[in-house]
PDB file of N, H, CA, C and O in Angstrom:
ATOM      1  N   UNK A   1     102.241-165.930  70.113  1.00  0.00           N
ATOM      2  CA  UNK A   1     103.172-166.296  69.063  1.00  0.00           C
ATOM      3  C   UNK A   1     102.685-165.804  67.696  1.00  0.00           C
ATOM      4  O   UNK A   1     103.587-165.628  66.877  1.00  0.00           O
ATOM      5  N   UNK A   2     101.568-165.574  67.334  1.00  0.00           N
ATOM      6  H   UNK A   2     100.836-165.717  68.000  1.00  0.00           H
ATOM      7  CA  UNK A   2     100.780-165.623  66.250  1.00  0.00           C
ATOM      8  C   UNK A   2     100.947-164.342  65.901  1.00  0.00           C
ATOM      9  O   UNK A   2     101.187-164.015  64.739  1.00  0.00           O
ATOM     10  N   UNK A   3     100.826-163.439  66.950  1.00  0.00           N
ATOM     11  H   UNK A   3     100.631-163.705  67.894  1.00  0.00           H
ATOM     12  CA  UNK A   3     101.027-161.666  66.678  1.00  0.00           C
ATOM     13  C   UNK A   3     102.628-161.083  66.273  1.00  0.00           C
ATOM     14  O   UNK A   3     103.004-160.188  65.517  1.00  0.00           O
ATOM     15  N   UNK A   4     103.412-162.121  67.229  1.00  0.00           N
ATOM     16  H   UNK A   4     103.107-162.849  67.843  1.00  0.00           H
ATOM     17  CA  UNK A   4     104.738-161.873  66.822  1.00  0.00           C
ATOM     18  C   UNK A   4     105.315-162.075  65.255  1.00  0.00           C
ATOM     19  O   UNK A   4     106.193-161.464  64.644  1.00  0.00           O
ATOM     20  N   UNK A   5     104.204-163.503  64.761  1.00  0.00           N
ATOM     21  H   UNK A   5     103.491-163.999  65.257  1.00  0.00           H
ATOM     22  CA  UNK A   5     104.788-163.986  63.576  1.00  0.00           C
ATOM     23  C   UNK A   5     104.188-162.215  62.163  1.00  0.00           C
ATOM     24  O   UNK A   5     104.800-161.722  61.215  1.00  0.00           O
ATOM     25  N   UNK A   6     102.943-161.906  62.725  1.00  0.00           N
ATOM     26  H   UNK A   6     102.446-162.307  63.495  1.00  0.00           H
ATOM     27  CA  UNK A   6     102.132-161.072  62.504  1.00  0.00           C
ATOM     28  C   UNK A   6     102.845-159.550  62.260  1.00  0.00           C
ATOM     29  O   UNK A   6     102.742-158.653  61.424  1.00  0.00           O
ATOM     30  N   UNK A   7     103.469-159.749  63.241  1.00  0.00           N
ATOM     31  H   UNK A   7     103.553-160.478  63.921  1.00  0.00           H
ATOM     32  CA  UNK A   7     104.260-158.003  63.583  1.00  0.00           C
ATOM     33  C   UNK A   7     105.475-157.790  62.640  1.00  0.00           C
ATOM     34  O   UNK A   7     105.902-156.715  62.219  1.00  0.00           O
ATOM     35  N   UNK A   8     106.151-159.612  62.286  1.00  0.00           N
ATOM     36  H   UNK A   8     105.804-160.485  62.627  1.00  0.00           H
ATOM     37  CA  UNK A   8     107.001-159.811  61.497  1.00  0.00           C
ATOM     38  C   UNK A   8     106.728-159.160  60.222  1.00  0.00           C
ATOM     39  O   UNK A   8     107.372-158.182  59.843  1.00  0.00           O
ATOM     40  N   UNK A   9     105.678-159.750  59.483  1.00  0.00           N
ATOM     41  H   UNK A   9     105.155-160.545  59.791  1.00  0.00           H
ATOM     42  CA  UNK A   9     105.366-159.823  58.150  1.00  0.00           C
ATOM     43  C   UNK A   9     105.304-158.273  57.896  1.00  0.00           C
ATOM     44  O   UNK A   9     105.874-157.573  57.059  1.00  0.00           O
ATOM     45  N   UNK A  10     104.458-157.990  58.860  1.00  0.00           N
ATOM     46  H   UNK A  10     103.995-158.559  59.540  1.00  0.00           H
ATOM     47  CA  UNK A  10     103.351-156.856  58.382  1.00  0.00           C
ATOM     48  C   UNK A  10     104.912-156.012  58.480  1.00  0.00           C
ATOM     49  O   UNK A  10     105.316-155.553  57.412  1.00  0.00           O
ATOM     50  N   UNK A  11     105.565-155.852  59.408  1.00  0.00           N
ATOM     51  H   UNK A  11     105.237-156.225  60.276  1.00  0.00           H
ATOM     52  CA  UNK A  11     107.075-154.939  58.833  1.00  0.00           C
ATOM     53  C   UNK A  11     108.220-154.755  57.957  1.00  0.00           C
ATOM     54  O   UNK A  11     108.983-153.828  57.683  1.00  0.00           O
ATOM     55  N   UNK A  12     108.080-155.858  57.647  1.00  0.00           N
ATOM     56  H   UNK A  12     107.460-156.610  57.869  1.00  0.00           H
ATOM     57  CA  UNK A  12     108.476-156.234  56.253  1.00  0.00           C
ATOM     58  C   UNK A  12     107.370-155.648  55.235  1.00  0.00           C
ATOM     59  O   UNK A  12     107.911-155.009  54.333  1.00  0.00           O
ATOM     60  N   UNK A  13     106.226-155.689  55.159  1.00  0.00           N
ATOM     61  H   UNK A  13     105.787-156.208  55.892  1.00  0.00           H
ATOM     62  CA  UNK A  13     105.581-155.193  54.363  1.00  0.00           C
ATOM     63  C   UNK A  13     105.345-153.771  54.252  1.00  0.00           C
ATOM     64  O   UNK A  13     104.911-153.213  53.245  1.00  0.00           O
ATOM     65  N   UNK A  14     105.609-153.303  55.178  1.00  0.00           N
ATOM     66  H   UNK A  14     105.961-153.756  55.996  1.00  0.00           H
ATOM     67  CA  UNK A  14     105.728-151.871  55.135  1.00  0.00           C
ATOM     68  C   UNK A  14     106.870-151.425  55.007  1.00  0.00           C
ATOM     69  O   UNK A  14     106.898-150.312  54.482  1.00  0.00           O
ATOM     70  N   UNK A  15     107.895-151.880  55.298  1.00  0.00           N
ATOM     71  H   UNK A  15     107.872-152.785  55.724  1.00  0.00           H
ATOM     72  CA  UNK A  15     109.135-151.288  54.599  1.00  0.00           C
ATOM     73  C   UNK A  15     109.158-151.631  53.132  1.00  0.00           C
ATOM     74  O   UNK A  15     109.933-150.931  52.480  1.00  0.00           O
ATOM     75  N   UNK A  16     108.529-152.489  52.502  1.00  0.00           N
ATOM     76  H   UNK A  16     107.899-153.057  53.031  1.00  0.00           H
ATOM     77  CA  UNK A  16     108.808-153.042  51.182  1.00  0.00           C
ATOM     78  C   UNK A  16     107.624-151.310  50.575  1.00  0.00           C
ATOM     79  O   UNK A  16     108.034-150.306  49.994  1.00  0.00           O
ATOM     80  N   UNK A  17     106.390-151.589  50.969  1.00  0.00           N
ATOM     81  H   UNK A  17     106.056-152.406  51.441  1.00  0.00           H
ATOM     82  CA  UNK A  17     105.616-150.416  50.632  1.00  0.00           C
ATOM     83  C   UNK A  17     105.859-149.055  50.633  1.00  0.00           C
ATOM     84  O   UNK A  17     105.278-148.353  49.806  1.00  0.00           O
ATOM     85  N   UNK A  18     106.945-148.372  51.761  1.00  0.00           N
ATOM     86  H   UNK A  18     107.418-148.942  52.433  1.00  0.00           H
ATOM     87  CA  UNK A  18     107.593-147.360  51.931  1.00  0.00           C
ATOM     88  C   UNK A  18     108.681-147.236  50.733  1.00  0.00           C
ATOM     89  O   UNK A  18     108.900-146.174  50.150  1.00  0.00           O
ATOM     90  N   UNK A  19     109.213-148.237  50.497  1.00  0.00           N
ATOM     91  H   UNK A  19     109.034-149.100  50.971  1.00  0.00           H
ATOM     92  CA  UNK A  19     110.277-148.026  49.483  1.00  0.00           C
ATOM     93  C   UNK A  19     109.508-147.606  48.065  1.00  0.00           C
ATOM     94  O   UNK A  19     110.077-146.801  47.328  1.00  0.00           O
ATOM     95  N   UNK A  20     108.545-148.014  47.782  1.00  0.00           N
ATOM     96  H   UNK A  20     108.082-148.669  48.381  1.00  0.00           H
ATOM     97  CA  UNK A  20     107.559-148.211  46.774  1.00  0.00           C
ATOM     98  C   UNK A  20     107.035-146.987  46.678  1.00  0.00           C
ATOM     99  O   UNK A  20     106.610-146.790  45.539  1.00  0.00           O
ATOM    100  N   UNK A  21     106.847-145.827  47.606  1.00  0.00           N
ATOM    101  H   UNK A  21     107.192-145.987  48.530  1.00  0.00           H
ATOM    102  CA  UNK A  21     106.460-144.729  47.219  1.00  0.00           C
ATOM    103  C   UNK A  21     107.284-143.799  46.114  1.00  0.00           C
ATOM    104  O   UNK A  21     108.489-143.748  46.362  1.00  0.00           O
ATOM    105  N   UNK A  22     106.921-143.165  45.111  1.00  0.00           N
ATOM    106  H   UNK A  22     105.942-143.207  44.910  1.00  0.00           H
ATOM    107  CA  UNK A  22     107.388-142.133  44.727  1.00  0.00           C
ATOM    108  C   UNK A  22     108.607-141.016  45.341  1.00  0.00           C
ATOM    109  O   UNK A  22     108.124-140.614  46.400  1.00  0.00           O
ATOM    110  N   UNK A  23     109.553-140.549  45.201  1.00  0.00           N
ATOM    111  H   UNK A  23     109.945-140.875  44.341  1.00  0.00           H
ATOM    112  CA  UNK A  23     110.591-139.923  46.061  1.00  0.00           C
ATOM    113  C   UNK A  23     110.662-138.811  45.666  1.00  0.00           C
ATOM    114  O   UNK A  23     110.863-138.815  44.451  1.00  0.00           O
ATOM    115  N   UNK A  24     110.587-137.645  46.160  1.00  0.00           N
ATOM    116  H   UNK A  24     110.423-137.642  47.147  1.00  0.00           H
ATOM    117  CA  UNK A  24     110.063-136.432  46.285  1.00  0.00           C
ATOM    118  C   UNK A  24     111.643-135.591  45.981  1.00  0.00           C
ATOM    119  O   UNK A  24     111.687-134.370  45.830  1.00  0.00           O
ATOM    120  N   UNK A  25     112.857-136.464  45.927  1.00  0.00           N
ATOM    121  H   UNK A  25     112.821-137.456  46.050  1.00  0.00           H
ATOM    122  CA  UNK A  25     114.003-135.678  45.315  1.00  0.00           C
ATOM    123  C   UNK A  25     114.882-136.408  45.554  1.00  0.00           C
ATOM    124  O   UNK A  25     115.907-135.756  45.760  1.00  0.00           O
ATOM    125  N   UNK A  26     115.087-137.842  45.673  1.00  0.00           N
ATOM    126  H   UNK A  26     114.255-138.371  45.506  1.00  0.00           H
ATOM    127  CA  UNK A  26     116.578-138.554  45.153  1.00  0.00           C
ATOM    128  C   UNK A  26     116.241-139.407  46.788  1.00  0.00           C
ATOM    129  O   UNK A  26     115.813-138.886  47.818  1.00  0.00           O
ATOM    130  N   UNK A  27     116.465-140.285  46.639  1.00  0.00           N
ATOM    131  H   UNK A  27     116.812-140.709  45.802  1.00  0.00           H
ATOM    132  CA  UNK A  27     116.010-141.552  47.410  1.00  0.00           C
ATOM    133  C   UNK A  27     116.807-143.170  47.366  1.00  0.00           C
ATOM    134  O   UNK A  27     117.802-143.358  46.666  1.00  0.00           O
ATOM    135  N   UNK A  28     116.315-144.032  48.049  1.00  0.00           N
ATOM    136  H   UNK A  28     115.507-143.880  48.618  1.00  0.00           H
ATOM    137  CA  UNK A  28     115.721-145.219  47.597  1.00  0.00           C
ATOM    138  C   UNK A  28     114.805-145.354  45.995  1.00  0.00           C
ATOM    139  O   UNK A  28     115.254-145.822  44.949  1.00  0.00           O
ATOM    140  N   UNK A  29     113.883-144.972  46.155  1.00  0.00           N
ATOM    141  H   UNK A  29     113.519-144.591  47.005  1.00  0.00           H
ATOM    142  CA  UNK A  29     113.121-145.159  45.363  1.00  0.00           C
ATOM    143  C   UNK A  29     113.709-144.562  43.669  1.00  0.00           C
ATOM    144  O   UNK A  29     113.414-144.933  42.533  1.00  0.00           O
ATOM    145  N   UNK A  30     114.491-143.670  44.103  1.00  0.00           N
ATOM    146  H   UNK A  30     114.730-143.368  45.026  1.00  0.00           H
ATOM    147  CA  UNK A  30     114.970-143.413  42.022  1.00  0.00           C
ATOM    148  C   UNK A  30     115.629-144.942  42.007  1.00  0.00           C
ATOM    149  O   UNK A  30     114.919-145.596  41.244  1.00  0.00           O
ATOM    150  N   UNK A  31     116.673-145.763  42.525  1.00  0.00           N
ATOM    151  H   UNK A  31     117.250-145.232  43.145  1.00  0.00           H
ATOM    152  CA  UNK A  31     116.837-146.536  41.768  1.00  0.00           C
ATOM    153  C   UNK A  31     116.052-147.448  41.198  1.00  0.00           C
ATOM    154  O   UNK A  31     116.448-148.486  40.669  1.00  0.00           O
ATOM    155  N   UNK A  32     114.623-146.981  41.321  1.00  0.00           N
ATOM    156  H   UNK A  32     114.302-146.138  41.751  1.00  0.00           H
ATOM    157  CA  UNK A  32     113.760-148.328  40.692  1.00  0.00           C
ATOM    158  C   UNK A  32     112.839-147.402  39.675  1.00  0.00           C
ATOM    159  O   UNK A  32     111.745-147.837  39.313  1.00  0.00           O
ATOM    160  N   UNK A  33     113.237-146.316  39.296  1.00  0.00           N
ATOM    161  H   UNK A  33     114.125-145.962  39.589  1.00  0.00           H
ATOM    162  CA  UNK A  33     112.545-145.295  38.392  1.00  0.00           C
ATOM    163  C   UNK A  33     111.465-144.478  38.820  1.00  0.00           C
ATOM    164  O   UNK A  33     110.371-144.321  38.277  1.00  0.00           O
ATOM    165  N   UNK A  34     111.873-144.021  39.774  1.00  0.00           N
ATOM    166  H   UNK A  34     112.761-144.149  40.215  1.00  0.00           H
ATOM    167  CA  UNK A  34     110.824-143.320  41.037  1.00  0.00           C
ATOM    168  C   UNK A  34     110.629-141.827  41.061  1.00  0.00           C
ATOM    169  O   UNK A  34     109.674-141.097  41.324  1.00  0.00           O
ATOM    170  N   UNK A  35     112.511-141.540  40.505  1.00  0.00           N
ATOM    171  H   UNK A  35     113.287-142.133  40.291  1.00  0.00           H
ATOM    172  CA  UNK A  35     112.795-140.170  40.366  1.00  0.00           C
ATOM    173  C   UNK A  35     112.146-139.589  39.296  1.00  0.00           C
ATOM    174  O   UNK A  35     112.205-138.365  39.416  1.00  0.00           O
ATOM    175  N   UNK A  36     111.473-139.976  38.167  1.00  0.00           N
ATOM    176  H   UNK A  36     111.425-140.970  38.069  1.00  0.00           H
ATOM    177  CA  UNK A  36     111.101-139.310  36.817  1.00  0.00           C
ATOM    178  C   UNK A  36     109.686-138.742  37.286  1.00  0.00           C
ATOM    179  O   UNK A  36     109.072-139.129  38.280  1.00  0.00           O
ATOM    180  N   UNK A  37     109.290-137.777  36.409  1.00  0.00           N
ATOM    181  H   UNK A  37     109.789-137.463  35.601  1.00  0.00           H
ATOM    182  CA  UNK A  37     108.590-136.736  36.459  1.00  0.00           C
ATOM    183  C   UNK A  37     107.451-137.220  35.828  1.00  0.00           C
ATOM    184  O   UNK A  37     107.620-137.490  34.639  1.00  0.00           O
ATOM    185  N   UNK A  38     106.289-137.418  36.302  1.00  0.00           N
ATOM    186  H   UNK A  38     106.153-137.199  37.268  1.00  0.00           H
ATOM    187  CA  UNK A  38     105.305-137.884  35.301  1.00  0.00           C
ATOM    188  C   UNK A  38     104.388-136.700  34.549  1.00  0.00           C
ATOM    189  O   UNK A  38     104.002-135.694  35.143  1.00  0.00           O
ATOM    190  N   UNK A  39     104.163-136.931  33.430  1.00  0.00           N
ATOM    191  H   UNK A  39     104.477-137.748  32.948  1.00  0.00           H
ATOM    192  CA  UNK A  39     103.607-135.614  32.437  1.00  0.00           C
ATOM    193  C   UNK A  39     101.872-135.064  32.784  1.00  0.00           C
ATOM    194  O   UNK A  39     101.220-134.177  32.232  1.00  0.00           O
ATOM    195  N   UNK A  40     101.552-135.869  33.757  1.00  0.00           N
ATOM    196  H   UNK A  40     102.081-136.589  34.205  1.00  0.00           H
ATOM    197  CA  UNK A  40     100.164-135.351  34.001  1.00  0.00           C
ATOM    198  C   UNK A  40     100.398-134.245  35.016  1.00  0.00           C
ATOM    199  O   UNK A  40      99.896-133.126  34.917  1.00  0.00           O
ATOM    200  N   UNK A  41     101.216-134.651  36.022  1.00  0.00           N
ATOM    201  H   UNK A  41     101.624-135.560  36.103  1.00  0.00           H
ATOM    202  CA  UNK A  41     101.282-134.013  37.197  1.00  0.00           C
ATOM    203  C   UNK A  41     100.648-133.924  38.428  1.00  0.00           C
ATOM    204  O   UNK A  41     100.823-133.112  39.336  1.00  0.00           O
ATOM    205  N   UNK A  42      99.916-134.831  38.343  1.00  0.00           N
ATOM    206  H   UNK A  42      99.774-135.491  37.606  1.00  0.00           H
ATOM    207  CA  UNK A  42      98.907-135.359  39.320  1.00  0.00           C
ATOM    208  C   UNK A  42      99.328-136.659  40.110  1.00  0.00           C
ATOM    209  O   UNK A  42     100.399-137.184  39.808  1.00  0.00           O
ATOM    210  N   UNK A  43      98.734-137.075  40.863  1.00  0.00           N
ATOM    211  H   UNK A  43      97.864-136.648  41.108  1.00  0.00           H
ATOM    212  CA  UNK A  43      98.966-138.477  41.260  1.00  0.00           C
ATOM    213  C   UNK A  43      97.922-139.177  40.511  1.00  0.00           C
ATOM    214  O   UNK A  43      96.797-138.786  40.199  1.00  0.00           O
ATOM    215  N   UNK A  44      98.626-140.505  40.238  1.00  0.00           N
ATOM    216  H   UNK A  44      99.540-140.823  40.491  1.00  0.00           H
ATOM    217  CA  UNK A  44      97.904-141.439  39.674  1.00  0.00           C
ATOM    218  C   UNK A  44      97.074-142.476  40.951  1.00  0.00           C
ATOM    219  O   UNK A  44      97.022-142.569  42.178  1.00  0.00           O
ATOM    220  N   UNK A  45      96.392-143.271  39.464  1.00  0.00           N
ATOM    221  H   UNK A  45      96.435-143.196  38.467  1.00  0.00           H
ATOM    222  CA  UNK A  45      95.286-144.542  40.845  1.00  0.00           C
ATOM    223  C   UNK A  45      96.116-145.272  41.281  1.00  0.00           C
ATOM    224  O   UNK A  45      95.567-145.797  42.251  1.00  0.00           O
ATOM    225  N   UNK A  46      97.314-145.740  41.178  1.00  0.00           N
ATOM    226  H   UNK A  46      97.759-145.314  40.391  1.00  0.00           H
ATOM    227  CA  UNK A  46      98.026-146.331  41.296  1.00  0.00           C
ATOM    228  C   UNK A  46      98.569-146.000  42.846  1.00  0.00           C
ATOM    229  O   UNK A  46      98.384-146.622  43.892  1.00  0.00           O
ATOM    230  N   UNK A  47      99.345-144.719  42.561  1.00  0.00           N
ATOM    231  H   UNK A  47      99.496-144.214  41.711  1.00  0.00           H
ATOM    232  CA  UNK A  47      99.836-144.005  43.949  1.00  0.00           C
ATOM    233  C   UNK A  47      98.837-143.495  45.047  1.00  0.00           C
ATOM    234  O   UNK A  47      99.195-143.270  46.203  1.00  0.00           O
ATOM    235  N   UNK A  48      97.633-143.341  44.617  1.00  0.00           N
ATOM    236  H   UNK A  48      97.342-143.523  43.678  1.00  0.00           H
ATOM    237  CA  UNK A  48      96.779-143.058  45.794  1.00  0.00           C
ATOM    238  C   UNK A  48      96.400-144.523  46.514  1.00  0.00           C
ATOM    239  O   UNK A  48      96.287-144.586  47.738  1.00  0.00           O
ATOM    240  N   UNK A  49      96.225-145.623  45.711  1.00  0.00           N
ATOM    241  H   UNK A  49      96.317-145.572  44.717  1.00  0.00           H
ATOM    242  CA  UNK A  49      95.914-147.068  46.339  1.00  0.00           C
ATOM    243  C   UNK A  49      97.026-147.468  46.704  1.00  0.00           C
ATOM    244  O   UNK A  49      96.806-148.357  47.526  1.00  0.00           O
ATOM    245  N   UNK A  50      98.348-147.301  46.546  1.00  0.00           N
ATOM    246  H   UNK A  50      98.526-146.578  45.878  1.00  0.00           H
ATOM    247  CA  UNK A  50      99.693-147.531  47.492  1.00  0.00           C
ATOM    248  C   UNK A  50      99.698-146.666  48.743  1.00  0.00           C
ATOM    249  O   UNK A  50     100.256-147.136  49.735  1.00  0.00           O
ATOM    250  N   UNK A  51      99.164-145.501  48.816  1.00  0.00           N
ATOM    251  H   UNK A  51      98.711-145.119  48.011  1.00  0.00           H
ATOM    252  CA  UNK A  51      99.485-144.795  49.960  1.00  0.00           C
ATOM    253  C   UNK A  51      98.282-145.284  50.620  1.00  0.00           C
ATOM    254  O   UNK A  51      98.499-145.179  51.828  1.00  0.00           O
ATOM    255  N   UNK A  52      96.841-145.881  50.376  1.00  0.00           N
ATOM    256  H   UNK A  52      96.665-145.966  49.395  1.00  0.00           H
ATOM    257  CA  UNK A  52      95.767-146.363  51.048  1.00  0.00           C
ATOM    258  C   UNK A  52      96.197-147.460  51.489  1.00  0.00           C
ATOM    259  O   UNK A  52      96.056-147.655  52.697  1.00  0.00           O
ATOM    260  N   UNK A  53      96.898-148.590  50.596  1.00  0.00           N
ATOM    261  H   UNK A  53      97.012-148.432  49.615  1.00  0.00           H
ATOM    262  CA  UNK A  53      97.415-150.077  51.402  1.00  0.00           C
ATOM    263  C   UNK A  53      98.641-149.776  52.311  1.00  0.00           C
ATOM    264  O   UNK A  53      98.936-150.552  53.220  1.00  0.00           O
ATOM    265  N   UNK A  54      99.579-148.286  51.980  1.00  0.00           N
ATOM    266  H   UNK A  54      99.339-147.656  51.241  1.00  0.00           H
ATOM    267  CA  UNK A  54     100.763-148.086  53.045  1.00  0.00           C
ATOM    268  C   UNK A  54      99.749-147.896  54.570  1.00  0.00           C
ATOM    269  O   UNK A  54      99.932-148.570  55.584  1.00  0.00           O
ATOM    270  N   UNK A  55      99.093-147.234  54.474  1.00  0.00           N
ATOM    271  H   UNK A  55      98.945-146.687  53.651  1.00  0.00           H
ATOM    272  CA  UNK A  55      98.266-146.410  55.725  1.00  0.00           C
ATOM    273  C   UNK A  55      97.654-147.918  56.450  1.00  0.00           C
ATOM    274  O   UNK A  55      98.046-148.364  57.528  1.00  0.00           O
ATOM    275  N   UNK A  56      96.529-148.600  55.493  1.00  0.00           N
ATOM    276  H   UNK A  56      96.211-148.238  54.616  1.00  0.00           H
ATOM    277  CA  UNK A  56      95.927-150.239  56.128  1.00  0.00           C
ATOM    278  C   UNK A  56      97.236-150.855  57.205  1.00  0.00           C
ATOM    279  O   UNK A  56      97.198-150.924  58.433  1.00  0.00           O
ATOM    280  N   UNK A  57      98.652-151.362  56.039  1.00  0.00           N
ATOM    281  H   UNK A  57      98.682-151.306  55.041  1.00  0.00           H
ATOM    282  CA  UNK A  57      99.213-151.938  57.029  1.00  0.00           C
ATOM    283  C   UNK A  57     100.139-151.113  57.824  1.00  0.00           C
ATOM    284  O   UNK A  57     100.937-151.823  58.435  1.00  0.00           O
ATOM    285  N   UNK A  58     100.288-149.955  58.003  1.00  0.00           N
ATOM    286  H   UNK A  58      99.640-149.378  57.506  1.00  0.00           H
ATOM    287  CA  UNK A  58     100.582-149.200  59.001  1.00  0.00           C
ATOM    288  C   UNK A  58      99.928-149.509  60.416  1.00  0.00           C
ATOM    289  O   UNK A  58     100.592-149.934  61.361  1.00  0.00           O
ATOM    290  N   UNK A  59      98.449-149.236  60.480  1.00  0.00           N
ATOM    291  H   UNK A  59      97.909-148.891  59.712  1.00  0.00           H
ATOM    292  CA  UNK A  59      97.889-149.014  61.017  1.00  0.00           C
ATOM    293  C   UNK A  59      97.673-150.572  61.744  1.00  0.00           C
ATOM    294  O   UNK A  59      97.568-150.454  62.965  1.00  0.00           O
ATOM    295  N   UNK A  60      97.580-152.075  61.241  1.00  0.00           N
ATOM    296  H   UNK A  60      97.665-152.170  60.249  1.00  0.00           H
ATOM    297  CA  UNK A  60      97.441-153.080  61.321  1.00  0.00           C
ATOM    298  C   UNK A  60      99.153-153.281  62.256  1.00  0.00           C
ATOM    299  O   UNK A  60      99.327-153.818  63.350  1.00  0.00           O
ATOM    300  N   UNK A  61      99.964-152.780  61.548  1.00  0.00           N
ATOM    301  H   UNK A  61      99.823-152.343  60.659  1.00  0.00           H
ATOM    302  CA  UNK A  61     101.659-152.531  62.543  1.00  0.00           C
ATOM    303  C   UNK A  61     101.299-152.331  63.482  1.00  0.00           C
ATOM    304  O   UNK A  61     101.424-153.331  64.188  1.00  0.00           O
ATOM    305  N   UNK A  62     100.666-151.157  64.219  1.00  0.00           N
ATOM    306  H   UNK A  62     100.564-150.344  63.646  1.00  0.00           H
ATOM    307  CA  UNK A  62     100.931-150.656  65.059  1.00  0.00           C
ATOM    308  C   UNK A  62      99.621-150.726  65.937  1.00  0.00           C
ATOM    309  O   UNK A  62      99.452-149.855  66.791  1.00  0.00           O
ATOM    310  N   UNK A  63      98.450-151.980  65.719  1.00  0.00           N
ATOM    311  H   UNK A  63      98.587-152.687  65.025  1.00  0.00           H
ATOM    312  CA  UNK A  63      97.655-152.834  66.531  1.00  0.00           C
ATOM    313  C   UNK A  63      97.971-153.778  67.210  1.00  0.00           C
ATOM    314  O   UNK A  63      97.426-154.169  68.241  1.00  0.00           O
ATOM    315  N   UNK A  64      99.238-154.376  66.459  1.00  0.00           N
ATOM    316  H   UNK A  64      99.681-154.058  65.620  1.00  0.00           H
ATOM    317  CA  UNK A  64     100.093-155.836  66.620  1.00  0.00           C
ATOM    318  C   UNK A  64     100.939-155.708  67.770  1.00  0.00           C
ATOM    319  O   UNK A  64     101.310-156.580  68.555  1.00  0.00           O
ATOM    320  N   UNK A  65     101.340-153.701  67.725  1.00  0.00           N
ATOM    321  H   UNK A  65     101.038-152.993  67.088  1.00  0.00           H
ATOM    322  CA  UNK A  65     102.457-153.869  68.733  1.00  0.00           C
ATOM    323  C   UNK A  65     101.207-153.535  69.784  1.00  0.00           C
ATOM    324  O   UNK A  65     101.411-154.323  70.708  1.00  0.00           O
ATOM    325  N   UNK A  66     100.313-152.954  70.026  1.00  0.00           N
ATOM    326  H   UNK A  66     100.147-152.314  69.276  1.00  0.00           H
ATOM    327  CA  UNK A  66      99.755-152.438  71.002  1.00  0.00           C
ATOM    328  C   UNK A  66      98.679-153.815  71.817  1.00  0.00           C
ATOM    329  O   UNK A  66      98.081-154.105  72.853  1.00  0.00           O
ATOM    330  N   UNK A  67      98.976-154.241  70.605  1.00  0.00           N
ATOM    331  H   UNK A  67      99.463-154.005  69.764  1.00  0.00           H
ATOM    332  CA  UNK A  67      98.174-156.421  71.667  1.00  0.00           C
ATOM    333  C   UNK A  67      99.098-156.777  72.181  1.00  0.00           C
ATOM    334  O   UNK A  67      99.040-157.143  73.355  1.00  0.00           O
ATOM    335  N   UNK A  68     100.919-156.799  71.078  1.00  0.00           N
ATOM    336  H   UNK A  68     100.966-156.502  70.124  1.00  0.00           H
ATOM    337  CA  UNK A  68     101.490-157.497  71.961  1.00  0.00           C
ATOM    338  C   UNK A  68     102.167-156.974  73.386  1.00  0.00           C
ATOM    339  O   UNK A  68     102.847-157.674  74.136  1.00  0.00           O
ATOM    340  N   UNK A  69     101.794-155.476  73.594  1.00  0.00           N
ATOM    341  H   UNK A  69     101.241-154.908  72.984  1.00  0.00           H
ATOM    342  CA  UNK A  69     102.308-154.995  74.461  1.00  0.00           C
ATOM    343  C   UNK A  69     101.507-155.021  75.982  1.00  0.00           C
ATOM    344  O   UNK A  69     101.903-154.702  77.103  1.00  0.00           O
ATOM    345  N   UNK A  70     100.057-155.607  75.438  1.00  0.00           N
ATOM    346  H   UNK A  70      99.735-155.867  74.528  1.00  0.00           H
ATOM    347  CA  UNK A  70      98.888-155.901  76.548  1.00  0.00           C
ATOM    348  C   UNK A  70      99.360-156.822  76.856  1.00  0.00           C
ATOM    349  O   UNK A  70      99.674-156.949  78.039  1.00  0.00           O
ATOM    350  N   UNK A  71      99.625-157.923  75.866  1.00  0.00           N
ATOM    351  H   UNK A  71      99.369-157.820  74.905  1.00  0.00           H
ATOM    352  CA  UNK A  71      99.670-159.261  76.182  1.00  0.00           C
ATOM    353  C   UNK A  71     100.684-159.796  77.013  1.00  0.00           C
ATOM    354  O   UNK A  71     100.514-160.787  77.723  1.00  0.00           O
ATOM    355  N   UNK A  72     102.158-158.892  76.901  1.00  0.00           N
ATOM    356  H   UNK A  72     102.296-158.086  76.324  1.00  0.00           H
ATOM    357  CA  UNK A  72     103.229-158.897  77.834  1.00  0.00           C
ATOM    358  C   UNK A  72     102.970-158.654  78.938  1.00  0.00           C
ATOM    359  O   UNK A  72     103.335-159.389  79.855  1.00  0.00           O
ATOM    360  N   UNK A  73     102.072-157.239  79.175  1.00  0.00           N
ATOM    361  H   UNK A  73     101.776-156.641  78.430  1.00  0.00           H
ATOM    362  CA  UNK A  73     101.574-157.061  80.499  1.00  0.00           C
ATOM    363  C   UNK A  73     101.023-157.930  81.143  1.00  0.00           C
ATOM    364  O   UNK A  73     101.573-158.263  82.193  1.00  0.00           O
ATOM    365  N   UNK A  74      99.590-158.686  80.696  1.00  0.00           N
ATOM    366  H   UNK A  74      99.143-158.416  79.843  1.00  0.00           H
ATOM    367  CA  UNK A  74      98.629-159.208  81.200  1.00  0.00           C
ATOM    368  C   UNK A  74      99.742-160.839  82.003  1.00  0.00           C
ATOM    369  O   UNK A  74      99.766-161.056  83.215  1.00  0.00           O
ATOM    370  N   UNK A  75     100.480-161.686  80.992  1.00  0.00           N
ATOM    371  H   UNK A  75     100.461-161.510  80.008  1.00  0.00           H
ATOM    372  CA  UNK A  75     101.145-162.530  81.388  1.00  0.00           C
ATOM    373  C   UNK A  75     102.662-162.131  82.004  1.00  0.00           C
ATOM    374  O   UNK A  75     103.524-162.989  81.815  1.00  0.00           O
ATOM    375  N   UNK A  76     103.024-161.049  82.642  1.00  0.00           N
ATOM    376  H   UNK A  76     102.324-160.353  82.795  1.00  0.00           H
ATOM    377  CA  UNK A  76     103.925-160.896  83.755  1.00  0.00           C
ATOM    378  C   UNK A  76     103.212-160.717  84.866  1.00  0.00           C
ATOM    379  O   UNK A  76     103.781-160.563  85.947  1.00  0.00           O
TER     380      UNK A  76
END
């Protein structure tokens, strides 16, 4: 039950984080000021530690499904 509640969150959190990226040419993301051009031209600390916490709970997603998919096995 605990992984399910788990698998919940964490997908929600990654869709919330996906939206949150920068948009590479007209998106989701311009309506939250995503589309503008920033004057350095670089990525900021900002966007490299969003794409490091996108990747964490990515990766934490797709542990959740691979327990709960043991765990289905093991109890049929």
């Amino acid at each position: 039950m605990g992984f399910s509640i788990a698998l919940i969150v964490f997908s929600l959190l990654l869709m919330l984080l996906v939206l949150m990226h920068k948009g590479k040419g007209g998106g989701l993301s311009d309506m939250f000021g995503g589309g503008m051009q920033s004057s350095v031209g670089g990525s900021s600390v900002a966007e490299r530690n969003l794409d490091r916490i996108t990747l964490v709970v990515g990766l934490l997603w797709f542990a959740c499904i691979v327990v709960l998919g043991i765990l289905m096995k093991v109890n049929n």
